[in-house]
N, C-alpha and C positions, 0 to 999 in steps of 0.2 A: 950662529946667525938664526936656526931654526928658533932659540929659545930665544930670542929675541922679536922675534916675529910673533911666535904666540904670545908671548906678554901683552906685546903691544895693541894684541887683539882682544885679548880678554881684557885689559883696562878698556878700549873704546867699548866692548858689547857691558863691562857695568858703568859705565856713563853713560849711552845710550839705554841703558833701563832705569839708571836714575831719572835724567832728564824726560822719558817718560812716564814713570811714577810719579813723578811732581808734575809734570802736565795735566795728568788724570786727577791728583786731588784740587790743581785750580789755585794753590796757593801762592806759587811762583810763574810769573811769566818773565819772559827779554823781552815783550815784542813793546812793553807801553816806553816811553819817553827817558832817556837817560838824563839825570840831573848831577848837576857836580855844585858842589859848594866850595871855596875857597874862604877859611880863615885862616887872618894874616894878623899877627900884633904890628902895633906904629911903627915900630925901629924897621918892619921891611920894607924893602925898596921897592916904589910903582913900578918898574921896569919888571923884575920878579914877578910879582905878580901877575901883571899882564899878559908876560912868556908862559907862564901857567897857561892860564884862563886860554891861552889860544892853543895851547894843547889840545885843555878840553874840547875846544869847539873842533878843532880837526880829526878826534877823535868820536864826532857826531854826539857831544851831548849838547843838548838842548835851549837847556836853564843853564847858567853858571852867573853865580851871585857871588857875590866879594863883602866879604865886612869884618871891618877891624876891630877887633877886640884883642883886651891884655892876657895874656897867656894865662892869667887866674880867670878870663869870662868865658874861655872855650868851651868849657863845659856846659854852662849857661845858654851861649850860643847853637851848640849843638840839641841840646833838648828843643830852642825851639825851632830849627830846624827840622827835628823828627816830626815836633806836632803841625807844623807846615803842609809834611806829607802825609799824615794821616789825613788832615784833613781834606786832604787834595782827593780821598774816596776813590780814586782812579789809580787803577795798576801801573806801577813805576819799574822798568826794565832794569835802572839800576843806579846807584847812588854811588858817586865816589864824593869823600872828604877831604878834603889836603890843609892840614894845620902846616903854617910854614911862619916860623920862629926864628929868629936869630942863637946863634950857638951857644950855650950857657943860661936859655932862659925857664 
C-alpha cells in the first residue's frame, strides 16, 4: 500500500512540474476554447453523427463542425482543418478529431 502511495505521488509531483514547465514556456495552454471536428464519410448515419457531436458539446467543446468527405479526402480535410487553426492566432485548449467510417472502408 505504502508503494502505492508513493508512486502515485511521484507520478502527480512529475505532472505537476510538467504542466508547469509548459506554462512557463507559454506554448501550451487548456484554458483557450476546446474545438472538435467531426469527419464522417456518406455511408454514415445522421443519427451517428449527431450522437457524436452531442457528446462533444456535453463535454464543453465549443466549435464542433461536421463535414463529409470519402475516406480517401480525410486527409485533405484534416490539413485544412489545422490551417483553420492556425490561422485562428488564438490559443486553442484542445482539439479532438473523430473520423467515423463504416467497417471495411
Amino acid at each position: 500500500m505504502a508503494f502505492l502511495v508513493s508512486g502515485t505521488l511521484r507520478v502527480a509531483a512529475q505532472i505537476a512540474d510538467a504542466q508547469d514547465s509548459l506554462g512557463r514556456k507559454g506554448k501550451y495552454s487548456v484554458q483557450g476554447p476546446r474545438v472538435a471536428l467531426t469527419l464522417s464519410s456518406p455511408e454514415v448515419s445522421v443519427s451517428t453523427v449527431a450522437l457524436l457531436e452531442s457528446v462533444f458539446q456535453t463535454l464543453g467543446f465549443e466549435s464542433c463542425q461536421r463535414r463529409e468527405a470519402s475516406v480517401q479526402d480525410f486527409l485533405e480535410e484534416l490539413t485544412g482543418f489545422r490551417e483553420q487553426l492556425d490561422a485562428h492566432r488564438a490559443p486553442v485548449g484542445c482539439v479532438l478529431v473523430a473520423l467515423v467510417a463504416p467497417v471495411g472502408s
